[in-house]
N, C-alpha and C positions, 0 to 999 in steps of 0.2 A: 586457461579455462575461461569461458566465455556463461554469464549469466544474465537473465531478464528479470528487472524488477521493475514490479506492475506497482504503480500508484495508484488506485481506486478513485476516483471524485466526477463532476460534472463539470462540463464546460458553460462558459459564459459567468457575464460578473454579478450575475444576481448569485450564484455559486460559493463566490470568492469568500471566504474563510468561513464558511459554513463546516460543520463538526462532519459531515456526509463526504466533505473532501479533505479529512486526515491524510491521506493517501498523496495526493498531488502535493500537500504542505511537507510532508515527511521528503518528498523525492525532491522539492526545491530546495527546500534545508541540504540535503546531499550533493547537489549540484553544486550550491554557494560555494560548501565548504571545499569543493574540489575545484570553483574556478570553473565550472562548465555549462554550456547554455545550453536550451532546448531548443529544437526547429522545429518546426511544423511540417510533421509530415503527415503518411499516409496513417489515418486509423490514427492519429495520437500525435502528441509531442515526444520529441525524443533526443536523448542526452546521450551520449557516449563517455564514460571514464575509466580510468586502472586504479586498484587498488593492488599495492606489488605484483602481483602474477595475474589476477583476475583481470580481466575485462567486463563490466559492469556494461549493459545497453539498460537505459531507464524510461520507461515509457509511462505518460499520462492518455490514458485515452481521450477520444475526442468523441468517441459514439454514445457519450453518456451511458451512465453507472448499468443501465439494463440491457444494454448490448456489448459490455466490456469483452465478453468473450470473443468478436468480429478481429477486435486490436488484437488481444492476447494469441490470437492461435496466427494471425498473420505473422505476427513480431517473431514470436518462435521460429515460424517455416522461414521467415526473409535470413534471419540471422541465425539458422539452424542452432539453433539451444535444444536440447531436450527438456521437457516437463520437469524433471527431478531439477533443473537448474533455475528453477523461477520462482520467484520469489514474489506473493505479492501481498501490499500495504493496504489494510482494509480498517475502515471504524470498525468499532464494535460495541453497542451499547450497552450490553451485560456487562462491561469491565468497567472499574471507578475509573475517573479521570486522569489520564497519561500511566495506566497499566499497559502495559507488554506481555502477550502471548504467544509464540511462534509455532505453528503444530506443522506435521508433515498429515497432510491430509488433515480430513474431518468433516465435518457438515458444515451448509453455507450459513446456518444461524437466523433464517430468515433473510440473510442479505441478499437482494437481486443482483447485484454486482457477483458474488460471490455463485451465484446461483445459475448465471448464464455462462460463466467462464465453465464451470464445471459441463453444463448441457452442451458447450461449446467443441471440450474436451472429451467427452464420454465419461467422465467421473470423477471422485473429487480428492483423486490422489494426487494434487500439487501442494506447494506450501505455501503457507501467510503468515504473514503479521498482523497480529490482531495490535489495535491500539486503541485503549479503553475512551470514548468520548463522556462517561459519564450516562445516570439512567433520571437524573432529577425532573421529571415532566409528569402532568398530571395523567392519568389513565386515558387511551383515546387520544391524546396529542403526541404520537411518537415520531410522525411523518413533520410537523410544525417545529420540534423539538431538532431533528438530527438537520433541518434546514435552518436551524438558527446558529448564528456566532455564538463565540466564550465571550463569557462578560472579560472584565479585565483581570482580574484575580485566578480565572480558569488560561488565561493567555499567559501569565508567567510560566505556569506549571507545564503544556502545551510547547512551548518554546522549548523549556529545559527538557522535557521526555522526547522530544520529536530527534535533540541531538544525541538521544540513548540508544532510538529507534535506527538512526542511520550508523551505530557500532554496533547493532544488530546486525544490521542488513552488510557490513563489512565484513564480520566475523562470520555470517554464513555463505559467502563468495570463499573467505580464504579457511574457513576452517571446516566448514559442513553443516549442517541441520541442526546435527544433534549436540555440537559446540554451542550454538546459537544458543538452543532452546537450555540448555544445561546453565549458561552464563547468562542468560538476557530473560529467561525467565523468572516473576516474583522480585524483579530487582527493582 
């Protein structure tokens, strides 16, 4: 079986470990540990790995977070994945810091990322990973906030949950959705 997991973030380095690109950190983190590099391709960077029987295609977009939908539905058609097989790694600001949520389907949450992938698609029956960046910003700075880095105390925690996120994203390649969400949920 063959699946797509969409890393959510922005390209360029004023980007670079900002809480808005959970999603590219989560998918480097999986890469590392598998030994595999990204190229630059069309609509995205992209990785190829196996987890026993799955084939994993790992894509970072490159059309930035409000047009992720452009990558996400090319990626699909190039490497014929169906919807139900993609997986994708998104912030989420409602969740405390380095929580995990996996749903099949749901609303974008206010996420444009999340938001045009769905417009992209016709709707918003695919799956995610949510992964909690924390909500600590004053009223009015939520845009200033999810473009900021972790201090260093929020980078321990980040590190340690990003390599929980990528036994997520393994165990719903080889086991299903509802493995995932049952085991990587609240944990």
């Amino acid at each position: 079986m063959k699946y797509l997991i969409v890393g959510l973030g922005n390209i360029g380095p004023e980007y670079d470990g900002t809480r808005h690109n959970i999603g590219f950190r989560v998918l480097d983190a999986l890469a590392k540990a598998s030994n595999t590099a990204f190229e630059d391709r069309r609509y995205g960077f992209v990785a190829h790995m196996r987890v026993k029987n799955a084939e994993l295609v790992l894509l970072k977009p490159s059309t930035y977070m409000n047009l992720s939908g452009n990558a996400v539905r090319y990626w699909l058609l190039q490497e014929n994945i169906p919807v139900e097989n993609m997986l994708v790694v998104v912030d989420d600001l409602s969740l405390p810091l380095g929580a995990i949520r996996i749903r099949q389907g749901g609303s974008d949450g206010g996420h444009n990322g999340l938001k045009h992938i769905a417009q992209i698609l016709g709707g918003q029956g695919y799956n995610r990973l949510r992964f909690g960046i924390g909500n600590d910003f004053p009223r009015g700075t939520q845009i200033d906030f999810v473009l900021s880095g972790f201090c260093p105390e929020e980078e321990q925690i980040v590190n340690e949950r990003a390599l929980v996120a990528c036994d997520a994203i393994k165990a719903f390649a080889l086991s299903g959705i509802q493995f995932a969400m049952c085991n990587y949920n609240n944990k």
